[in-house]
gemmi code that builds the backbone of each chain (N, CA, C; Angstrom):
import gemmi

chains = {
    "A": [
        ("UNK", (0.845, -1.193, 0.000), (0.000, 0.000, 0.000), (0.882, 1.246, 0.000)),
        ("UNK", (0.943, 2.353, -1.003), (1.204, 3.214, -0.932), (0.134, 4.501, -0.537)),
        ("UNK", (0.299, 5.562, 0.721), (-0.438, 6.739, 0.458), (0.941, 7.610, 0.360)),
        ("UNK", (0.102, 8.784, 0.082), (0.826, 10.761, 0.412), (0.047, 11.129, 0.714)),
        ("UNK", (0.409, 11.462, 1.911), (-0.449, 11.782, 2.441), (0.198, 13.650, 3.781)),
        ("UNK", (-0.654, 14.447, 3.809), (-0.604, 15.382, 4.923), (-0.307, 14.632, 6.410)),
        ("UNK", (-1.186, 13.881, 6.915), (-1.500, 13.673, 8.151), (-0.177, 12.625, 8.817)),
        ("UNK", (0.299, 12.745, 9.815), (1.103, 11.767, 10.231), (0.263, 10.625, 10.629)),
        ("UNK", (1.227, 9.598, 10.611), (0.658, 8.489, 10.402), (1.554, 7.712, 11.965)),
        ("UNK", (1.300, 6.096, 12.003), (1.660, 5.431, 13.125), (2.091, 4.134, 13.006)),
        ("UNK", (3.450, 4.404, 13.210), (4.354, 3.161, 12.759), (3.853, 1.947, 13.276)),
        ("UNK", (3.388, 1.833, 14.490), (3.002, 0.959, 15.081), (1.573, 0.120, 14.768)),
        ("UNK", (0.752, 1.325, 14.779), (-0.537, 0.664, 13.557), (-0.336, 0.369, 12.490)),
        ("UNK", (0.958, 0.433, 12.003), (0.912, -0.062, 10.381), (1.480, -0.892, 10.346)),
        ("UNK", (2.667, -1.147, 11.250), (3.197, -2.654, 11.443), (2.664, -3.753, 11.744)),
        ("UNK", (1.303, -3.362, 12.643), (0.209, -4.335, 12.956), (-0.521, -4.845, 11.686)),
        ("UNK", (-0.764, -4.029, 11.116), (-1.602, -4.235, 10.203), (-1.076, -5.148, 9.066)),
        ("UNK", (0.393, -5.068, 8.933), (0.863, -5.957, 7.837), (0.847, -7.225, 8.427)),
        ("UNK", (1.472, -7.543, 9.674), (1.230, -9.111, 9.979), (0.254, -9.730, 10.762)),
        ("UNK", (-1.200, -8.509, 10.674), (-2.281, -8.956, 10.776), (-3.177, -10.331, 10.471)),
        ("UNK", (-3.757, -11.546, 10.355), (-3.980, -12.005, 10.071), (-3.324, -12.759, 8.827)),
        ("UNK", (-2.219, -12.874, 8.322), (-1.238, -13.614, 7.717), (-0.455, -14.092, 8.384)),
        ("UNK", (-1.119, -15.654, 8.539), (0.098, -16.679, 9.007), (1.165, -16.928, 8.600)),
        ("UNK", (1.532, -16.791, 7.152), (2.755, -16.447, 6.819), (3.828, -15.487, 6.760)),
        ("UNK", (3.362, -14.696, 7.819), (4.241, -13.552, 8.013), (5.464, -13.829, 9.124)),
        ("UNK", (6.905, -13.986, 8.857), (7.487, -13.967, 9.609), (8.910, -12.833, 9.969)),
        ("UNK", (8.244, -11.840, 9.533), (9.392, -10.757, 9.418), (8.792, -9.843, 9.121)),
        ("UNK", (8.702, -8.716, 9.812), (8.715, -6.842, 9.444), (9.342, -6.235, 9.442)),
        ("UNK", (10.042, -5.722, 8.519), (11.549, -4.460, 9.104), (10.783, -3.326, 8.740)),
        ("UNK", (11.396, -2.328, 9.316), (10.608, -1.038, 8.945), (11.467, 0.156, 9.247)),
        ("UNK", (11.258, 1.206, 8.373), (12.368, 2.383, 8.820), (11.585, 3.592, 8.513)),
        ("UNK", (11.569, 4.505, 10.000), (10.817, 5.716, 9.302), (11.734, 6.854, 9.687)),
        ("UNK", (11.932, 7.745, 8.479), (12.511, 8.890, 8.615), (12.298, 10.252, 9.531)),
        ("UNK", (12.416, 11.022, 9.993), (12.195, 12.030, 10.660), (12.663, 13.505, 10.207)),
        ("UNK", (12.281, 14.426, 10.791), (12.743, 15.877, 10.314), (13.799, 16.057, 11.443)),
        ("UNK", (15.123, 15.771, 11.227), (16.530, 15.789, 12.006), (16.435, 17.601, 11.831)),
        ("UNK", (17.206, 17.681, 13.388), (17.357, 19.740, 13.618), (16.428, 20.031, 14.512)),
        ("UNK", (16.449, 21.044, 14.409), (15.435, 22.247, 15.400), (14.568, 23.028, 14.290)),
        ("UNK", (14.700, 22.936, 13.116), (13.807, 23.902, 12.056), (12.605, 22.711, 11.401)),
        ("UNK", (12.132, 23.839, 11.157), (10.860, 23.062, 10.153), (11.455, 23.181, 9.199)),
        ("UNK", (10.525, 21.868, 8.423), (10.753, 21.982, 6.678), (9.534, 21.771, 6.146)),
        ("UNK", (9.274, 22.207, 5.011), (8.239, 22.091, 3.924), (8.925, 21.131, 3.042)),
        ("UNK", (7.396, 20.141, 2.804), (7.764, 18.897, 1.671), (6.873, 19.341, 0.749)),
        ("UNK", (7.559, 19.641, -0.395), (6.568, 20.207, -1.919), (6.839, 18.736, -2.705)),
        ("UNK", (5.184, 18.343, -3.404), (5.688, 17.187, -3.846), (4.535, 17.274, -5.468)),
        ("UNK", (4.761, 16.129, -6.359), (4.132, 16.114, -7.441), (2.904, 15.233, -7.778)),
        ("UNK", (1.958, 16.096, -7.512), (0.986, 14.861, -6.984), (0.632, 14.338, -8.291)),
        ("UNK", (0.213, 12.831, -8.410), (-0.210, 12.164, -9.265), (1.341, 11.150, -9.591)),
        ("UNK", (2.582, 12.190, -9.816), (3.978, 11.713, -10.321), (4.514, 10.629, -8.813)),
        ("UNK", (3.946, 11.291, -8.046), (4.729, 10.527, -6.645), (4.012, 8.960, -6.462)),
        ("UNK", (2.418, 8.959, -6.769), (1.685, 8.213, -6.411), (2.158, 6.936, -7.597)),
        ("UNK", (2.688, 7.272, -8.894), (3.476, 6.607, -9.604), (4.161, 5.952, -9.663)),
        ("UNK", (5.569, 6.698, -9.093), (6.646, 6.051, -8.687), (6.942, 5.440, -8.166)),
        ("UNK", (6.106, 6.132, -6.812), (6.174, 4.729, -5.559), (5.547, 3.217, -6.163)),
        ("UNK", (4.756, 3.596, -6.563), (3.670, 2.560, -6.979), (5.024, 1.523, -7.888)),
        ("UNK", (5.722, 2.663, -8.723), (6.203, 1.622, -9.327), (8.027, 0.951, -8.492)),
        ("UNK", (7.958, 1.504, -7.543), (9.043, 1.088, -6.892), (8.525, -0.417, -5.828)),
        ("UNK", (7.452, -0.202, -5.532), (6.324, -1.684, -4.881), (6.613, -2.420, -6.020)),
        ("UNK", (6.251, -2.227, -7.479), (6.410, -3.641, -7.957), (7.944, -3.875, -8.437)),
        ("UNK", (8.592, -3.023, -8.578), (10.215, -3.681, -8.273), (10.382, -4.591, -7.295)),
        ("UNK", (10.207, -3.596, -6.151), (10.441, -4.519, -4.632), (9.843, -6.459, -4.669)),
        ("UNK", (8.400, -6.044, -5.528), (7.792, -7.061, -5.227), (8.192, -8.445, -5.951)),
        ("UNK", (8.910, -7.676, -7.203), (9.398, -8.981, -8.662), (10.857, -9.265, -7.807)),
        ("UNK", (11.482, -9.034, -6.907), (12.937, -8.758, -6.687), (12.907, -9.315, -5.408)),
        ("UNK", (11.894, -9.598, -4.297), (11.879, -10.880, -3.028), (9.999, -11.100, -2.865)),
        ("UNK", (10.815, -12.102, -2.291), (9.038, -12.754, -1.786), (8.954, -11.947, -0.665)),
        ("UNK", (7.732, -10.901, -0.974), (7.331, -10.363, -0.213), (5.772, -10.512, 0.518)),
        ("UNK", (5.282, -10.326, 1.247), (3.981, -10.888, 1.573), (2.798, -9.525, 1.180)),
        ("UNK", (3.552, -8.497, 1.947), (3.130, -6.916, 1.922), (4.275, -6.302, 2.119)),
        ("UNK", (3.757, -4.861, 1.713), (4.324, -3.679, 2.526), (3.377, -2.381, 2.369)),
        ("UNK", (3.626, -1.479, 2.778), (3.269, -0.110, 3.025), (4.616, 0.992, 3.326)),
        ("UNK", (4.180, 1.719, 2.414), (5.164, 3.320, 2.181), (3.997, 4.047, 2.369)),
        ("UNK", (4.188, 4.943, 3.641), (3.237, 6.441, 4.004), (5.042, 7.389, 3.713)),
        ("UNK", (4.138, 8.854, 2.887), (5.034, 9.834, 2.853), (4.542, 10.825, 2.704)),
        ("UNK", (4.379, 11.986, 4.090), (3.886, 13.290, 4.383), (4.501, 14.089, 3.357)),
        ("UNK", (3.668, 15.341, 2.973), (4.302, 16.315, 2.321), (3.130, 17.558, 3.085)),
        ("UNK", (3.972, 18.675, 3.061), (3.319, 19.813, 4.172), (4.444, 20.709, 4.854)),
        ("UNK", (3.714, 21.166, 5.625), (5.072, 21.781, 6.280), (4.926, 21.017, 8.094)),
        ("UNK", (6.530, 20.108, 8.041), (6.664, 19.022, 9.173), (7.603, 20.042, 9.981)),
        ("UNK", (7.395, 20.067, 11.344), (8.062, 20.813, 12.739), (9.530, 19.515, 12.903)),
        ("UNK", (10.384, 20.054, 13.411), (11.495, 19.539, 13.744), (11.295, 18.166, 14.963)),
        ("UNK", (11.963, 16.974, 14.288), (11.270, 15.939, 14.857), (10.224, 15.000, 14.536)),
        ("UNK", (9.600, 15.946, 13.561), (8.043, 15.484, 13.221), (8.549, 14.233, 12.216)),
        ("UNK", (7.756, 12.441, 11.936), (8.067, 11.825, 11.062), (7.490, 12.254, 9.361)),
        ("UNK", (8.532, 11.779, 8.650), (8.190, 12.482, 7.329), (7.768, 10.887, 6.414)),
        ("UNK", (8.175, 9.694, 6.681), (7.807, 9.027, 5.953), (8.394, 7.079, 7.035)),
        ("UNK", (7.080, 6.502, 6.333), (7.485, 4.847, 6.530), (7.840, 4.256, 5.363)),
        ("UNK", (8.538, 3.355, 5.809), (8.168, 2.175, 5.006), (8.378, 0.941, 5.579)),
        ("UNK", (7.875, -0.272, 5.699), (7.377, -1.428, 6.168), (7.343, -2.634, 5.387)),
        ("UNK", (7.794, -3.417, 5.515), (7.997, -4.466, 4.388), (7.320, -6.002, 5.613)),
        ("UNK", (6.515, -7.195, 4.894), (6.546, -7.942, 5.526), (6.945, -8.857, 4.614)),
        ("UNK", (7.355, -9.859, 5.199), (7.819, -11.388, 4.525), (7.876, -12.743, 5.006)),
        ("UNK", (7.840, -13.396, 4.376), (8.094, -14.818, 5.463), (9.715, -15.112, 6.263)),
        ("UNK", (10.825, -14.296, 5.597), (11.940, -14.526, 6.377), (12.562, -13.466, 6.362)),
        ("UNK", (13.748, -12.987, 7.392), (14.436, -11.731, 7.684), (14.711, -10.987, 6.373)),
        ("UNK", (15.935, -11.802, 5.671), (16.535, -11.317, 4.709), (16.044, -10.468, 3.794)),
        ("UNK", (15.166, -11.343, 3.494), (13.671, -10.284, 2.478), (13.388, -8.730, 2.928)),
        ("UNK", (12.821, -9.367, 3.727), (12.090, -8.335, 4.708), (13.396, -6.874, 4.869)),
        ("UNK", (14.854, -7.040, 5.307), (15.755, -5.873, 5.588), (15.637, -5.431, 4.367)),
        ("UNK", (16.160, -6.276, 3.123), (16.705, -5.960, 1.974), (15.838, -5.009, 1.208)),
        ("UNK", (13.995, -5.464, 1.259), (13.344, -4.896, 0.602), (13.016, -3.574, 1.308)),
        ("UNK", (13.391, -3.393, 2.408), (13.322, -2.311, 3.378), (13.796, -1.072, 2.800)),
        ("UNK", (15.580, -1.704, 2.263), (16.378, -1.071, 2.694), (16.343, -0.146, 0.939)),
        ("UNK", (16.327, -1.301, 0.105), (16.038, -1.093, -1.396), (14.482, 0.315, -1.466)),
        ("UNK", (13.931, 0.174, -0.852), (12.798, 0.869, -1.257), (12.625, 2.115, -0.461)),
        ("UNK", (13.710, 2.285, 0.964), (14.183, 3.744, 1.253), (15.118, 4.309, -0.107)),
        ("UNK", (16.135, 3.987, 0.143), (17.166, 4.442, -0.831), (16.992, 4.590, -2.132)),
        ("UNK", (15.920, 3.932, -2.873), (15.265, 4.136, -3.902), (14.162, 5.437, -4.097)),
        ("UNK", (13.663, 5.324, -2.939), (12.358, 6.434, -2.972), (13.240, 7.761, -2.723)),
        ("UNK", (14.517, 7.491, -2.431), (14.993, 8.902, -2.020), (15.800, 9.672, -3.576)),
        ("UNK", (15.495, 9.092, -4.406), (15.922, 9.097, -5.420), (15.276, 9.189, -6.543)),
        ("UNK", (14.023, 8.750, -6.427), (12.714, 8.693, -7.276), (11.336, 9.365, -7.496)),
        ("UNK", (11.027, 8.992, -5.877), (10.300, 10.279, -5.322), (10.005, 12.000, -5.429)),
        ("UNK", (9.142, 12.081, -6.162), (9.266, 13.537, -6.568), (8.514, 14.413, -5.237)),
        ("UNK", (9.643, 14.824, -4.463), (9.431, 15.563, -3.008), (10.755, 16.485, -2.858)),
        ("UNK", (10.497, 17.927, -2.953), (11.449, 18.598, -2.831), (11.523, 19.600, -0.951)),
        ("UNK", (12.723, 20.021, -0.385), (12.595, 20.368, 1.061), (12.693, 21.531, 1.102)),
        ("UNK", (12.094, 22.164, 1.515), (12.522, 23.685, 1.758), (12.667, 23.665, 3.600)),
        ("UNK", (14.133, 24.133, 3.936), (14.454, 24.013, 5.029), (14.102, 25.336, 5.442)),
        ("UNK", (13.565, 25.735, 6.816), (13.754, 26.905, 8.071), (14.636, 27.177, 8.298)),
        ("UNK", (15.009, 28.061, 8.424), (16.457, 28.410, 9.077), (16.230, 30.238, 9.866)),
        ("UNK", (17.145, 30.337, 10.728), (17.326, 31.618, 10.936), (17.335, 32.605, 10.549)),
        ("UNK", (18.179, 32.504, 9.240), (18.690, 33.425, 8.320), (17.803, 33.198, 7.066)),
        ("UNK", (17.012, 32.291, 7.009), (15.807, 31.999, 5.789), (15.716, 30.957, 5.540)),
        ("UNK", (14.978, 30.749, 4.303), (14.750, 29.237, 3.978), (15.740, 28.942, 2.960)),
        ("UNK", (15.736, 27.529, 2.473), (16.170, 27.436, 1.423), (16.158, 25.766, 1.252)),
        ("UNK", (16.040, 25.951, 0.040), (15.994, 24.583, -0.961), (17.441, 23.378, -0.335)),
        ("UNK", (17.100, 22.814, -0.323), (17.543, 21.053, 0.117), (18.323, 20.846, -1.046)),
        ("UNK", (19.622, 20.622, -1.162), (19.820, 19.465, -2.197), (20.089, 18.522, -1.924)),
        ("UNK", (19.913, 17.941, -3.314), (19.805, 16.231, -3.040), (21.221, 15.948, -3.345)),
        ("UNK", (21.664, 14.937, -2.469), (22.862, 14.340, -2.210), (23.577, 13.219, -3.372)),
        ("UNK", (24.384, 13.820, -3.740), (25.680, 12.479, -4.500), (25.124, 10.991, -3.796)),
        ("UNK", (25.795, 10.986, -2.498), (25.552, 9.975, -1.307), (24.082, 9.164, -1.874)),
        ("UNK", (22.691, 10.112, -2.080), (21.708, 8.927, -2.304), (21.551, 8.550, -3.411)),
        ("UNK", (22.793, 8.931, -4.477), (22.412, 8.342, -5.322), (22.957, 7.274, -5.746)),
        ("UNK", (24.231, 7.262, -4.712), (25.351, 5.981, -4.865), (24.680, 5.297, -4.187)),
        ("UNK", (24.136, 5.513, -3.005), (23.066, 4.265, -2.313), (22.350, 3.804, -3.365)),
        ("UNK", (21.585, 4.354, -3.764), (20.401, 3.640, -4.586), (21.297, 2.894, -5.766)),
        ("UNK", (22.272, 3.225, -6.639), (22.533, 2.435, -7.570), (23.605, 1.283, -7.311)),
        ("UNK", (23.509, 1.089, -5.730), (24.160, -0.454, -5.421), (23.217, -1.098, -5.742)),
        ("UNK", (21.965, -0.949, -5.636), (21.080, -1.867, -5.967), (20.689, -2.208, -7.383)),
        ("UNK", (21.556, -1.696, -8.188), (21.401, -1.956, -10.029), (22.565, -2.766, -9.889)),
        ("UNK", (23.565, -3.259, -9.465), (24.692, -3.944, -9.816), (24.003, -5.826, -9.508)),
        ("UNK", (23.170, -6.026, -9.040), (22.343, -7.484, -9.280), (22.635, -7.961, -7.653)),
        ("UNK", (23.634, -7.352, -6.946), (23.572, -8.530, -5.756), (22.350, -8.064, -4.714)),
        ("UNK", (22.575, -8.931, -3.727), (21.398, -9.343, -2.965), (21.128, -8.322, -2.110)),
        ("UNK", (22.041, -7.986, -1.685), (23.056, -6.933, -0.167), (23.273, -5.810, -0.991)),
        ("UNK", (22.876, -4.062, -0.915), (23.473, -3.292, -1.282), (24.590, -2.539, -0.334)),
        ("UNK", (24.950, -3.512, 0.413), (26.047, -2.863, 0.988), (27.538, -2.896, 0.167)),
        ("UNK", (28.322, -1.738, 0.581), (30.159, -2.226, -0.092), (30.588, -3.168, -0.673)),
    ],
    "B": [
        ("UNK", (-0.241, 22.300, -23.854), (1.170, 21.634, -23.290), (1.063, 22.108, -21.890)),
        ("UNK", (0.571, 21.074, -20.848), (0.954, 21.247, -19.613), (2.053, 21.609, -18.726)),
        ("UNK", (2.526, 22.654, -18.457), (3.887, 22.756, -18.013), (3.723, 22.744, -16.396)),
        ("UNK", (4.251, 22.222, -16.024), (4.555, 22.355, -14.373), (5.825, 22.264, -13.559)),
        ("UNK", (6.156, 23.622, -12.325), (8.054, 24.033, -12.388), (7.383, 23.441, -10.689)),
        ("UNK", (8.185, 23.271, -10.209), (8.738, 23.058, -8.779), (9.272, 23.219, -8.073)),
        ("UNK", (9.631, 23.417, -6.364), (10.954, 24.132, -6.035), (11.297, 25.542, -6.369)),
        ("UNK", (12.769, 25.349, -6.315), (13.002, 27.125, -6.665), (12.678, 27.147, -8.243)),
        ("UNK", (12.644, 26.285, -8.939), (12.531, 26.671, -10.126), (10.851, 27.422, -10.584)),
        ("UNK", (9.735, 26.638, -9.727), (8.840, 27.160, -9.351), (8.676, 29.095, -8.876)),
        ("UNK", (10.021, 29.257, -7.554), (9.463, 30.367, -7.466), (10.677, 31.347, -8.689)),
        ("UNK", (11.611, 31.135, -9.226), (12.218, 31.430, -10.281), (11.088, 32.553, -10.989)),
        ("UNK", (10.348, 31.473, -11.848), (9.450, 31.636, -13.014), (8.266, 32.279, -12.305)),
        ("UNK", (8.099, 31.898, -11.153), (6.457, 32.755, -10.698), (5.691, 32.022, -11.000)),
        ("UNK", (5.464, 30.901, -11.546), (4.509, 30.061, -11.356), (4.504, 28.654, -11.399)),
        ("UNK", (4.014, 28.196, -10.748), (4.111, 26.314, -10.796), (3.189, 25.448, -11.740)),
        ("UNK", (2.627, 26.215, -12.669), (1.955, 25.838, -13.380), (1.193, 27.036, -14.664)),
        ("UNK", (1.059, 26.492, -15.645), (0.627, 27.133, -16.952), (0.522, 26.252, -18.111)),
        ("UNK", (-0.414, 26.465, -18.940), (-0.882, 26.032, -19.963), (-0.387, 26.595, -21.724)),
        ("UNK", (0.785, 26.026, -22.093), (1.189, 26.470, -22.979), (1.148, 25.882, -24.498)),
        ("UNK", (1.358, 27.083, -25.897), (1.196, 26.090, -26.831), (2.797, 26.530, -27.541)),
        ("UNK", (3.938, 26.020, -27.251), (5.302, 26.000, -28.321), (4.569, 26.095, -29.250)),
        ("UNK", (5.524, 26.281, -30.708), (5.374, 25.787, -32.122), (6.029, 24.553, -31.822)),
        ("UNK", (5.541, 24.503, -33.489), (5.879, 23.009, -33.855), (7.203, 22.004, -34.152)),
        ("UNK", (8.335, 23.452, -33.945), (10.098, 23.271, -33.716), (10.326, 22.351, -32.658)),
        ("UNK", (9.313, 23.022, -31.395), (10.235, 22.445, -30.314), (9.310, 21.035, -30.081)),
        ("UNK", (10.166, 20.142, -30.239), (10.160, 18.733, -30.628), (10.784, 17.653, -29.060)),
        ("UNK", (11.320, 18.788, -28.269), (12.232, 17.527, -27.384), (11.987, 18.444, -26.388)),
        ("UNK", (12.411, 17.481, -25.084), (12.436, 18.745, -23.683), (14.005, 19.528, -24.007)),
        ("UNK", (14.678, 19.566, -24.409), (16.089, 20.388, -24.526), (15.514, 21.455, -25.619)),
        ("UNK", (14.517, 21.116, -26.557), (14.026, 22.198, -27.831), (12.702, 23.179, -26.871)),
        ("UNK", (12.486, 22.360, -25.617), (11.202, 23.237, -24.838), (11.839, 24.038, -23.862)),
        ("UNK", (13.113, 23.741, -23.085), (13.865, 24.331, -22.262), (14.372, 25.726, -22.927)),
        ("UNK", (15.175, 25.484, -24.226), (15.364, 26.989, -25.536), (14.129, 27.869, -25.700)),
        ("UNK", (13.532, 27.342, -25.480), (11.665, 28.153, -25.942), (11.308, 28.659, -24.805)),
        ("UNK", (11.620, 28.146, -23.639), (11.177, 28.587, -22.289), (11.816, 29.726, -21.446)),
        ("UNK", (13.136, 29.189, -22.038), (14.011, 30.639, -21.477), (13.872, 31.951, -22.223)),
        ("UNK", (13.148, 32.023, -23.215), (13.178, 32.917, -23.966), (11.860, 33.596, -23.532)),
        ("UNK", (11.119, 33.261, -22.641), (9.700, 33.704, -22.340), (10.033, 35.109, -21.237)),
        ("UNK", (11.286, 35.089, -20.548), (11.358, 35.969, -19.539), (12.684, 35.780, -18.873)),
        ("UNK", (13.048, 36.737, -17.982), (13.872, 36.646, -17.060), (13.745, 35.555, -16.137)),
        ("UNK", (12.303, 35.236, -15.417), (12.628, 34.257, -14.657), (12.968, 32.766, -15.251)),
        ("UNK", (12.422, 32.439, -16.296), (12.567, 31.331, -17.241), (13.994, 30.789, -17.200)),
        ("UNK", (14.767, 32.440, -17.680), (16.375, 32.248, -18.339), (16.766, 31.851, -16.635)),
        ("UNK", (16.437, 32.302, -15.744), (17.351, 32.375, -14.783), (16.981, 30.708, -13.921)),
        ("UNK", (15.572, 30.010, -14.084), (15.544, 28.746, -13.658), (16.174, 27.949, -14.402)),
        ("UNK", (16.232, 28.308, -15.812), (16.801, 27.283, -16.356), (18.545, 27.509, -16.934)),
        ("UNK", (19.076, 28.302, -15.927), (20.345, 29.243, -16.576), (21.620, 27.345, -16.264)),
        ("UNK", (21.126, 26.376, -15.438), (22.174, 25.462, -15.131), (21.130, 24.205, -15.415)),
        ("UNK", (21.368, 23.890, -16.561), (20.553, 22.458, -17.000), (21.506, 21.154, -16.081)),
        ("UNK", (22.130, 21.329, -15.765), (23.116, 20.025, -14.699), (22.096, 20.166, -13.634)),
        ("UNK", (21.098, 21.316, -12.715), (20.406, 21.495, -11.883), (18.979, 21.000, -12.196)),
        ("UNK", (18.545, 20.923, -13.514), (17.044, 20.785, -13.714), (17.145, 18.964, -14.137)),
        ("UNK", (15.876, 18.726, -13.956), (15.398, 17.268, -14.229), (14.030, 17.717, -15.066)),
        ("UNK", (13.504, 16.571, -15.525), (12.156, 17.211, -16.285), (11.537, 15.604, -16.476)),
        ("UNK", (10.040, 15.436, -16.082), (9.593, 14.472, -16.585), (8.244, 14.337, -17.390)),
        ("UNK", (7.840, 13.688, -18.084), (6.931, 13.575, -19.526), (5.862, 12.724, -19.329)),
        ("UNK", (4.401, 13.466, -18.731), (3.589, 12.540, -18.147), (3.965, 11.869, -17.291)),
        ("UNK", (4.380, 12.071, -16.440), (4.856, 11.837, -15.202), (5.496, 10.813, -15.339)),
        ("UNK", (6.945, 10.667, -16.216), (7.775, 9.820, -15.993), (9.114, 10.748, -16.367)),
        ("UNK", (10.021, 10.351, -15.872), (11.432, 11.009, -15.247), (11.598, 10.589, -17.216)),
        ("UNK", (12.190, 11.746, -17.542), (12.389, 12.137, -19.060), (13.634, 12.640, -19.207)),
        ("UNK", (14.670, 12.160, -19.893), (16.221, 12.648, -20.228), (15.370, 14.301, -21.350)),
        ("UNK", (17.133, 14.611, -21.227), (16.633, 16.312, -22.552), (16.371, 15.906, -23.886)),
        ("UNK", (16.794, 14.685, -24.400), (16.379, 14.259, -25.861), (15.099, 13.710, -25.972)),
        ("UNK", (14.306, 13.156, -25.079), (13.105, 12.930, -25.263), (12.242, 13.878, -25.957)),
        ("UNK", (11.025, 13.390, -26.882), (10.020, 14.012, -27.494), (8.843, 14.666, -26.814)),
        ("UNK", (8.671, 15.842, -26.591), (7.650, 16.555, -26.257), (6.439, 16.514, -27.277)),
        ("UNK", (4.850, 16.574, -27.186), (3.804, 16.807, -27.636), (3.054, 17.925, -27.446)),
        ("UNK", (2.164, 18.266, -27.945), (1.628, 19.446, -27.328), (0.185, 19.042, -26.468)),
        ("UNK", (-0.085, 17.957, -26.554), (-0.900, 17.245, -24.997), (-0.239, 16.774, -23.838)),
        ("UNK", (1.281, 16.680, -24.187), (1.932, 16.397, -22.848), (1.404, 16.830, -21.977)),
        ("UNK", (2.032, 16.231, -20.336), (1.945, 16.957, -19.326), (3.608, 16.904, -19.133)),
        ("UNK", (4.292, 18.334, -19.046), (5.886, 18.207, -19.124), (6.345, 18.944, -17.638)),
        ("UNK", (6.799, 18.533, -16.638), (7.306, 19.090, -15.631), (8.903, 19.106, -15.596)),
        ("UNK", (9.087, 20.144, -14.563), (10.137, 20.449, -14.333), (10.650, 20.640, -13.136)),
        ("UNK", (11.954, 20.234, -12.654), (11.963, 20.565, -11.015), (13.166, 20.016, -10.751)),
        ("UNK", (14.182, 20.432, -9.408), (15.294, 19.560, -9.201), (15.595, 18.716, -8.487)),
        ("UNK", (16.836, 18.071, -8.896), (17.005, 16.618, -8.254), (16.161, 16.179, -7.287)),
        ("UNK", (15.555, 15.484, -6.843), (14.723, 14.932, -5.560), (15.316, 15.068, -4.458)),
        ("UNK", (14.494, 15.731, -3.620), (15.049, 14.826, -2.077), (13.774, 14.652, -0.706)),
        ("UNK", (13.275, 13.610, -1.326), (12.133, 13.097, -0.477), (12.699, 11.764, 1.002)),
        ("UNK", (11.732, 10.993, 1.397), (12.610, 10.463, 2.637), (12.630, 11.356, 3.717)),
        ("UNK", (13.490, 10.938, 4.634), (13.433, 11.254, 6.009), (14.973, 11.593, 6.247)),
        ("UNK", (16.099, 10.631, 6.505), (17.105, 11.273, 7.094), (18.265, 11.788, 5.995)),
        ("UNK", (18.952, 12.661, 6.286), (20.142, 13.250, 5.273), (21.290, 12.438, 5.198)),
        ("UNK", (21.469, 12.146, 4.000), (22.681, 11.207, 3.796), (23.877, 11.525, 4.771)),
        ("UNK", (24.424, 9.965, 4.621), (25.957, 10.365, 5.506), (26.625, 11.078, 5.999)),
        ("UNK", (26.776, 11.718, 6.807), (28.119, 12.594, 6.586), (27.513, 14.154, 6.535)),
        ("UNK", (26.304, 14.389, 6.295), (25.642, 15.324, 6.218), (25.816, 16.804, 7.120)),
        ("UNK", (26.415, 17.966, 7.110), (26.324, 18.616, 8.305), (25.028, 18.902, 9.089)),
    ],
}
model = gemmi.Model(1)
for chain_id, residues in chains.items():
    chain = gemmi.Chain(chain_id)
    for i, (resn, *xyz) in enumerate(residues, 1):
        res = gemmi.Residue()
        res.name, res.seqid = resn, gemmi.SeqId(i, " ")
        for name, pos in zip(("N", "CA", "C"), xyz):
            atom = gemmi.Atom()
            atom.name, atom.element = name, gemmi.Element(name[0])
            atom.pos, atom.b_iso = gemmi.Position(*pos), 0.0
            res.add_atom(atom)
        chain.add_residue(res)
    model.add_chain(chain)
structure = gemmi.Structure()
structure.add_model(model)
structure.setup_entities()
């Protein structure tokens, strides 16, 4: 399940919900991001383009491990320092799955995802750039192995 | 031709959206980017570093040689950065 959604959401109800009633669920990993600092940020995003991508980053995830479910929630608005900005939740029948597709579908969405930041600051706002760093993350996962680590 | 800017490129141009008709030259997003800067100051000045802009074509992530239509929906905006925490090393 993908939303975008305004409203924060609850890691804990959504983790429930994936190994809800599936006996074959033996693994959830889950990682949710936060607004790191003391400033707010605004998430400007492309609606219709985001609901896409993600969508099409689920069926990567999904052709690429046995997955049972998952769910990606990702706020866009203006989030207070601290505030969570996004999940994602993967269930599976065994660990491995479950981290990998975790880990593949952060580092991917951070890369794909059409969500731009406008940071708070003291001295003003200003535009976020996006990092070298996520993009070398994300394209360990084009080289075929299992592990996008080193 | 649906155009839609984002980000600073958004407040650049002054608007995040407009309904435009090119001629029939501009054929590619790199032939719509030439046409666009030519509309104004803010245009030239969002689009003054094409290494900074991305652009996608009906909402799919579109290189500058791709073919534009004039029913497209053609956006514009930079690199992503959606997610939660700041890469590595980050100050």
């Amino acid at each position: 399940m993908i939303r975008v959604q305004r409203e924060d959401f609850d890691p804990g109800a959504e983790i429930a919900r994936l190994s809800a009633g599936h006996g074959d669920v033996g693994a959830v990993a889950s990682f949710v991001g936060l607004v790191r600092g003391t400033g707010a940020l605004t998430l400007e995003h492309y609606p219709g383009m985001t609901e896409r991508q993600l969508a099409a980053l689920e069926d990567q995830a999904r052709r690429r491990w046995p997955l049972l479910d998952l769910t990606v929630v990702h706020r866009f608005g203006r989030l207070g320092a601290g505030e969570r900005i996004v999940l994602v939740a993967v269930a599976s029948a065994h660990r491995a799955a479950a981290f990998e597709a975790c880990e593949f579908l952060i580092d991917w969405l951070k890369t794909r995802a059409p969500f731009w930041k406008l940071e708070e600051a003291p001295d003003g706002a200003r535009w976020v750039e996006a990092k070298a760093d996520d993009d070398r993350r994300a394209e360990r996962w084009s080289s075929g192995g299992e592990s996008g680590k080193n | 031709m649906k155009l839609l800017y984002f980000a600073w490129l958004r407040t650049r141009i002054g608007t995040g959206e407009e309904d435009l008709t090119p001629p029939p030259q501009v054929a590619t997003v790199a032939q719509l980017v030439e046409w666009l800067k030519m509309r104004g100051p803010g245009y030239a000045d969002a689009f003054a570093n094409p290494a900074l802009v991305r652009a996608a074509v009906n909402q799919d992530y579109a290189p500058f040689d791709a073919p534009v239509a004039a029913t497209d929906e053609v956006a514009f905006f930079p690199p992503v950065t959606g997610g939660g925490v700041e890469g590595e090393g980050a100050p």
